[in-house]
C-alpha positions in Angstrom: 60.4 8.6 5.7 58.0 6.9 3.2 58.9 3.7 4.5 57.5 4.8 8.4 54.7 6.7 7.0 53.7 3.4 5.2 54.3 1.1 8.6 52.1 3.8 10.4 49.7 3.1 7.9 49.4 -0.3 8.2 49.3 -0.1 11.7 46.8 1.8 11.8 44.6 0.0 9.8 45.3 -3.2 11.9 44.0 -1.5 14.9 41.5 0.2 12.9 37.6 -1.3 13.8 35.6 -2.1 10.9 31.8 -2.3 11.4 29.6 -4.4 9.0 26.2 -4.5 8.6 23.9 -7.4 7.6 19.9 -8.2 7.8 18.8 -11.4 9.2 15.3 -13.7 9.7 14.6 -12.6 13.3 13.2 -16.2 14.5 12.2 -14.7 18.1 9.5 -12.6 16.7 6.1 -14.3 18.2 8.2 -16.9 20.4 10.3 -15.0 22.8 8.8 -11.6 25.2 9.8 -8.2 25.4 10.0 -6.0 28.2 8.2 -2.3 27.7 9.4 0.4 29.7 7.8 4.1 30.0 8.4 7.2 31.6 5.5 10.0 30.8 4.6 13.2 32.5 1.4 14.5 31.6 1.7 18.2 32.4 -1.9 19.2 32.2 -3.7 16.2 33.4 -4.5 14.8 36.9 -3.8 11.8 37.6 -7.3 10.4 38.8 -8.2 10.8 35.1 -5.5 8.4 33.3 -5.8 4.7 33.1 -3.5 2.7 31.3 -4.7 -0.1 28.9 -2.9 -2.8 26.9 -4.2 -5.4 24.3 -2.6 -6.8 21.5 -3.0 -6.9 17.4 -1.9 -10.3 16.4 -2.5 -13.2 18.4 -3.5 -13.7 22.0 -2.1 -11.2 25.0 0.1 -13.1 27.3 1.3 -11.3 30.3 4.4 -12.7 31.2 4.3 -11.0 34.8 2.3 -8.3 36.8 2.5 -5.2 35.0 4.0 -2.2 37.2 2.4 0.5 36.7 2.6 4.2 39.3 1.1 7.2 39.0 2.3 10.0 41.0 0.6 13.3 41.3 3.2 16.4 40.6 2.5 19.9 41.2 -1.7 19.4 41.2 -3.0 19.0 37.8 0.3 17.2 36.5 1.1 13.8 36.9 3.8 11.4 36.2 2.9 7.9 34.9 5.8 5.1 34.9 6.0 1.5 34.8 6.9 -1.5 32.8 5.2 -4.3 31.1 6.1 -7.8 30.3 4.9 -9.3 26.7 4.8 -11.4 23.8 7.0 -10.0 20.9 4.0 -9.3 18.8 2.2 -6.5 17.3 0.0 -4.3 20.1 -0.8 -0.8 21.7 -0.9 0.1 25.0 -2.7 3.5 25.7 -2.9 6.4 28.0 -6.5 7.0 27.7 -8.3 10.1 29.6 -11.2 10.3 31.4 -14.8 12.6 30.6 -13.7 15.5 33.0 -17.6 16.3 33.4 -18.8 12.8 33.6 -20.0 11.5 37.1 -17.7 9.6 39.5 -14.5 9.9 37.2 -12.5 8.1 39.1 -11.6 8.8 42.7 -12.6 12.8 42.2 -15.9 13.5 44.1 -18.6 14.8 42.0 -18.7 18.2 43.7 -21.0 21.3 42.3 -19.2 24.7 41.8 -15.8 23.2 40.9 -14.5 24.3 37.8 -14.7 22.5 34.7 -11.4 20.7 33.6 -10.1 21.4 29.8 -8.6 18.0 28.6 -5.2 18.7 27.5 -3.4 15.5 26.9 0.3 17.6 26.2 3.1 15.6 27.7 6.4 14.9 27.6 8.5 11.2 27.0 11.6 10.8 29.4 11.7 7.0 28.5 10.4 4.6 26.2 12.0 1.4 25.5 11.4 -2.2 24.4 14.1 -3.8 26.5 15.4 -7.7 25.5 14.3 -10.2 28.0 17.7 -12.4 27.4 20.3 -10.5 29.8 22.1 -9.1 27.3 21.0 -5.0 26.7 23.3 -3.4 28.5 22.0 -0.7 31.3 23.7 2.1 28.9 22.7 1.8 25.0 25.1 3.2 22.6 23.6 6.1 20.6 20.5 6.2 22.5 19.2 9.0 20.3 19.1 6.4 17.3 18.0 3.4 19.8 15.4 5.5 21.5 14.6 8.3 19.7 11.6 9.4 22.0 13.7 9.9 24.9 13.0 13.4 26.4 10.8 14.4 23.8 8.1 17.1 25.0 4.7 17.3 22.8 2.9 20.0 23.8 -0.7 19.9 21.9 -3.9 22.1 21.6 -6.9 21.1 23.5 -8.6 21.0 19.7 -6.5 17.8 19.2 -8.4 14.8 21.2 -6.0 11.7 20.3 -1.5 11.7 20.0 -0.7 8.5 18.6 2.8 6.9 18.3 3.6 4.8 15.5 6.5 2.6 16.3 8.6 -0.1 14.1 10.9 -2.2 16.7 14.0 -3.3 14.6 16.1 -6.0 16.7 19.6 -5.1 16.3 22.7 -7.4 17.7 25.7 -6.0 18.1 27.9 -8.8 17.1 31.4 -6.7 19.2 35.1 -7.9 19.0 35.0 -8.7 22.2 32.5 -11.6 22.7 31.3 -11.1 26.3 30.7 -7.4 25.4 28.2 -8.3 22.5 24.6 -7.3 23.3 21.1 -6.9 22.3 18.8 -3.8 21.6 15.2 -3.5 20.2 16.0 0.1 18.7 12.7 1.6 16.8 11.4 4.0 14.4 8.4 6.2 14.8 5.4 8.2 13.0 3.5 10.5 14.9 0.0 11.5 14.4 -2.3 14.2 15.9 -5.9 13.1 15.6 -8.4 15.9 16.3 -11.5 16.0 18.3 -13.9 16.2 15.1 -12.5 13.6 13.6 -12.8 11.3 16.8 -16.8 12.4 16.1 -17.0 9.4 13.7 -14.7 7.3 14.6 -10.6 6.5 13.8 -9.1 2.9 12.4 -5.2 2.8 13.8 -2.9 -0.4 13.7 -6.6 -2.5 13.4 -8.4 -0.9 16.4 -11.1 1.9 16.2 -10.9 5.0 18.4 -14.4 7.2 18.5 -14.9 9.7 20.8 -12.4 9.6 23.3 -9.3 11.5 24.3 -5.6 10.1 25.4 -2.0 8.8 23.5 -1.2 6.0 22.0 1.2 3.6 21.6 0.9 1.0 18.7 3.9 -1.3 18.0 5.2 -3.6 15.4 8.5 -6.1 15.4 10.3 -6.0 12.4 10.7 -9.6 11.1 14.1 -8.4 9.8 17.2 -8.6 12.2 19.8 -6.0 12.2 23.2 -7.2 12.9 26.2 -5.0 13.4 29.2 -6.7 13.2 33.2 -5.4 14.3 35.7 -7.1 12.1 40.0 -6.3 12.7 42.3 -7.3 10.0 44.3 -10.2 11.5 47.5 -10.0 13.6 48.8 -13.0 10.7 47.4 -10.3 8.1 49.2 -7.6 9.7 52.8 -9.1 9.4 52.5 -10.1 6.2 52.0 -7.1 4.7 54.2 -5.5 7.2 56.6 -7.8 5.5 56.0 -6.9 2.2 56.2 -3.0 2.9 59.6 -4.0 4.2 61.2 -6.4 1.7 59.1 -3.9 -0.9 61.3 -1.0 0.4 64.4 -2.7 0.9 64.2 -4.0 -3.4 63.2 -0.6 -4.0 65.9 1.1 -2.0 68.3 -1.6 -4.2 67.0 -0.6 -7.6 67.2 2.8 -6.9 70.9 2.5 -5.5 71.6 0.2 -9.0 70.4 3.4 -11.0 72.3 5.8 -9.1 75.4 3.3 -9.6 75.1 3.0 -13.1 74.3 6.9 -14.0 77.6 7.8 -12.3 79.7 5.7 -14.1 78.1 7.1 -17.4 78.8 10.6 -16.3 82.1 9.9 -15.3 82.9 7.6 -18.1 84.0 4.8 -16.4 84.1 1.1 -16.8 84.0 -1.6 -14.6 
């Protein structure tokens, strides 16, 4: 029995995944691009009043192609906002900033007398937001997603006293170095700090990630790359490994077995009194 439960222990340790972790100097930050996708509803805004902006906080913008960006009206007053953006792998915002909802000519709404006056409420909720890897190799399904991309499905409702949301994020590259080489892959997972700015404070004026916000009304996104890779690496102990020390259990057991039979031997002969 003891020698099976120590084989099964072995075994199971040989088939056993071991994951290691280990930091790295991420060369790729400023040189290679990123690909930044987003899925927002705004649930108490039109659509004619959002416009979508983008600039960057270190170094020079550089789009690496057409941004695609839709709005979609839902339900009236809601709308959803979705898209993607192509850019450097530097430090930046991009921002869903809303429109006066009294000032002339907003947008494509006619300036018409008698209608009521629209309350900017910049509530919404998050049902994507990645920063993909432009090198084909994040997978279309990211293992714990909730860690990866923790603003995934996230709702923020917010009081019309509150005139900026911002979102603080820290990209970490991970790889995930697997067992299997052709199923290893990359994923920009991230951190975030949120941050409800109200309208009084906007009166005079707001310094985030290097830009200043006065007077206006929307959320924001601001973004840094860690310069720090993350790599997660699987490790197996070794088929060589795994004889050898199934080996050793045996011949271990198999000495043991013979001591213990020697003992035994030599006991009953000093009970019985007997000589060889």
């Amino acid at each position: 029995i003891v020698v099976f439960l120590l084989i099964s222990s072995e075994f199971a340790q040989y088939i056993a995944v071991d994951v290691n972790d280990r930091m790295i100097a991420d060369s790729t930050v400023g040189v290679s691009d990123v690909k930044i996708e987003f899925d927002l509803e705004f649930s108490k805004t039109p659509c004619h009043r959002i416009n979508f902006s983008q600039e960057v906080t270190k170094g020079t913008l550089h789009s690496h192609e057409p941004e695609h960006i839709t709005k979609e009206p839902i339900e009236g007053r809601s709308c959803w906002v979705h898209g993607s953006i192509v850019t450097d792998k530097v430090a930046g915002s991009f921002r869903f900033m809303i429109d006066d909802a009294n000032a002339e000519n907003v947008g494509t709404k006619p300036n018409i007398p008698g209608l009521p006056e629209e309350i900017t409420d910049i509530s919404h909720k998050i049902n994507k937001l990645a920063y993909i890897a432009t090198d084909g190799m994040q997978p279309d399904v990211v293992e714990d997603e909730e860690l990866a991309e923790p603003l995934n499905g996230q709702v923020a409702d917010i009081t019309t006293e509150i005139g900026l949301y911002q979102y603080n994020i820290q990209v970490v590259p991970t790889y995930h170095n697997k067992l299997s080489k052709s199923d290893s892959y990359h994923v920009n997972q991230y951190a975030v700090v949120e941050r409800q700015i109200p309208n009084t404070q906007l009166k005079t004026g707001v310094l985030l990630s290097g830009q200043t916000y006065r007077a206006v009304k929307g959320v924001v996104f601001t973004y840094d790359f860690y310069p720090i890779m993350l790599v997660r690496e699987e490790s197996r102990e070794g088929i060589f490994e795994f004889f050898t020390n199934l080996c050793a259990i045996v011949g271990g057991s198999i000495t043991l077995l013979g001591l213990i039979e020697q003992c035994i031997h030599q006991s009953t002969k000093v009970l019985l009194g007997k000589k060889d």
